[in-house]
C-alpha positions in Angstrom: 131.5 29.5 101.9 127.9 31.3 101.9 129.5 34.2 104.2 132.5 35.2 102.0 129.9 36.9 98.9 127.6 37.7 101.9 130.6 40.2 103.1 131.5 41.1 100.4 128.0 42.6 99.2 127.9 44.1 102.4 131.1 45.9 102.9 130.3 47.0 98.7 127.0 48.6 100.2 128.8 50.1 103.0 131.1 51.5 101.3 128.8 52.8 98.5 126.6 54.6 101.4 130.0 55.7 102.8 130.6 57.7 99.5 127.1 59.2 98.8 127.1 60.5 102.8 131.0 62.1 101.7 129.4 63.5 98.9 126.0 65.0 100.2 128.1 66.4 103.1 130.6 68.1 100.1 127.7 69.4 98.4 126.2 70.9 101.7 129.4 72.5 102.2 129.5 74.1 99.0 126.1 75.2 99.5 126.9 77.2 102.7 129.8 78.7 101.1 127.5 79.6 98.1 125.4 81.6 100.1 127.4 82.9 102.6 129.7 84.3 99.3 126.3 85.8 97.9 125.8 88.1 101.1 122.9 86.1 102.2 122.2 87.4 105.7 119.0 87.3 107.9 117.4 90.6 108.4 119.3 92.6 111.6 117.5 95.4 113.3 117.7 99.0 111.8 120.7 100.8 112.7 118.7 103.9 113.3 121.1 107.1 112.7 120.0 109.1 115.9 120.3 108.6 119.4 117.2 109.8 121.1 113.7 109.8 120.2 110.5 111.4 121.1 107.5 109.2 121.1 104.0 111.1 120.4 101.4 108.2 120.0 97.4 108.3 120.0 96.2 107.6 123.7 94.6 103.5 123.1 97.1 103.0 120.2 97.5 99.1 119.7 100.4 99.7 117.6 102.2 101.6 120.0 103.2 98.7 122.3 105.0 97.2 119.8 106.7 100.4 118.6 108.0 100.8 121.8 109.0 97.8 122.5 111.2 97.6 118.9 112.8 101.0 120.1 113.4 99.8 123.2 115.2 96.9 121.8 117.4 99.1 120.1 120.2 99.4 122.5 121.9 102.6 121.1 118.8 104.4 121.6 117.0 106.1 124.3 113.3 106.6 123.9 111.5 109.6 125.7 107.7 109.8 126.4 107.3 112.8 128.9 106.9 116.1 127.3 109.5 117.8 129.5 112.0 115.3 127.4 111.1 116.4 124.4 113.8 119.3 123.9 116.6 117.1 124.7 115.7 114.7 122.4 117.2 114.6 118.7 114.1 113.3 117.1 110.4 113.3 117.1 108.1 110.7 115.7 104.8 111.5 115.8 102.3 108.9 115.1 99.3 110.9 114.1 96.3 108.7 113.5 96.0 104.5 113.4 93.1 103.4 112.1 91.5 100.2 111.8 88.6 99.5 109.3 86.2 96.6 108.6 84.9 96.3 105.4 82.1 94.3 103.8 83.4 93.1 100.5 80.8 89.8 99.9 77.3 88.7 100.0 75.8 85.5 100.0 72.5 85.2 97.9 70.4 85.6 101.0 72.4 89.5 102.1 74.8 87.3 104.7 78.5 88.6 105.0 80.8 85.9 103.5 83.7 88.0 102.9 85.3 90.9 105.0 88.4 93.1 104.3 90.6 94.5 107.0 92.1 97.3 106.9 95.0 99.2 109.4 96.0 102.5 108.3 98.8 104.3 110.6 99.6 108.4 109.8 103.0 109.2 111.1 106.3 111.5 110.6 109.5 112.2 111.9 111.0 115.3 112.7 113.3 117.6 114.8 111.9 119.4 117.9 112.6 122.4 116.0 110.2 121.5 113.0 112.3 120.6 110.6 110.7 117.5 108.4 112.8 114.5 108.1 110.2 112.6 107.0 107.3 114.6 105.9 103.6 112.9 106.8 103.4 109.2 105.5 100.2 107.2 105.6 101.2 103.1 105.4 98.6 100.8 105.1 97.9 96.7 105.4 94.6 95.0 104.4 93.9 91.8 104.4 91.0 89.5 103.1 89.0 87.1 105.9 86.3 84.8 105.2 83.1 84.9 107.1 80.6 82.2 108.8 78.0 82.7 110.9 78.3 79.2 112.8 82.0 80.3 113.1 81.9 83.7 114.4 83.9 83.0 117.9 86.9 81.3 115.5 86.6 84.0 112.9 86.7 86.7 115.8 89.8 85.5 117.1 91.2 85.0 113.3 90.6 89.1 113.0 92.5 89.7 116.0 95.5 87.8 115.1 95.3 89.3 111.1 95.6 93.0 112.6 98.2 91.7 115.0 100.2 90.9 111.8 99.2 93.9 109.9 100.4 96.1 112.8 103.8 94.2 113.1 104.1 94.6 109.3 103.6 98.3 110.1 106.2 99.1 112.8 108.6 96.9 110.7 107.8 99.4 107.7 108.5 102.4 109.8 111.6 101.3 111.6 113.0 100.5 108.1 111.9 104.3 107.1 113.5 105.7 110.1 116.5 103.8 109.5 116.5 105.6 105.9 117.1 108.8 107.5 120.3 110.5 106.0 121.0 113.8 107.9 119.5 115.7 110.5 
């Protein structure tokens, strides 16, 4: 006779679960419709509104290998680096100066760096092989703060390197987005 109320609870507690499973799977459901309704969508590439671009970067430009490589991912659009190219192509982006800084910003009592600011600054515009400006000379810039120890210099080396790896991806992401602004030609 003990098993009877024993099943009972149990199939009340399955059945309970049963219900709050039907109804977190509803309200997940109505979430993805909510969002999906709102135009929520995950950042495409630019749709860039030329076909061919001219590529003039400084010589030991850091920033350049990844600004090729977004271009190149671009599948609608053909990239040229040779200067006999340069006529046939539509546009030309000329990256003009990238600069990366290193600034002292704090001091422990005893003159030591504790605090450091980099900087990445990146010159460039976009026009037609003719000269016409469609994007007259822009200077973007990133900085970001980094904290400094002596006893930690090796880490807080390879910390710097990967902060102006992010600045400069923040950088060409900026730019494509400009050169996907581009209304006419």
């Amino acid at each position: 006779m003990n098993k009877a109320p024993q099943l009972l609870t149990r199939r009340q507690s399955l059945q309970t679960l049963g219900r709050r499973l039907a109804g977190g799977v509803l309200l997940s459901g109505v979430a993805a419709a909510g969002l999906s309704g709102c135009g929520f969508q995950l950042r495409q590439s630019a749709d860039l509104p030329f076909k061919s671009l001219f590529l003039i970067l400084p010589r030991q430009s850091a920033l350049g290998v990844d600004l090729r490589r977004h271009l190149a991912s671009n599948a609608n659009l053909t990239v040229f680096t040779e200067a006999k190219d340069m006529a046939a192509s539509e546009v030309v982006l000329d990256v003009m100066s990238e600069v990366r800084e290193r600034v002292v910003v704090g001091l422990n009592a005893s003159g030591q760096v504790r605090e450091l600011q980099l900087r990445l600054k990146v010159k460039f515009r976009l026009r037609t092989p003719h000269g016409k400006n469609l994007i007259p000379e822009v200077e973007l810039q990133q900085q970001r703060d980094l904290s400094f120890l002596e006893s930690a210099a090796l880490s807080k080396e390879i910390e710097e390197a990967m902060m102006y790896r992010d600045m400069q991806v923040d950088i060409v992401q900026q730019m494509l987005r400009r050169l996907a602004a581009v209304k006419s030609l």
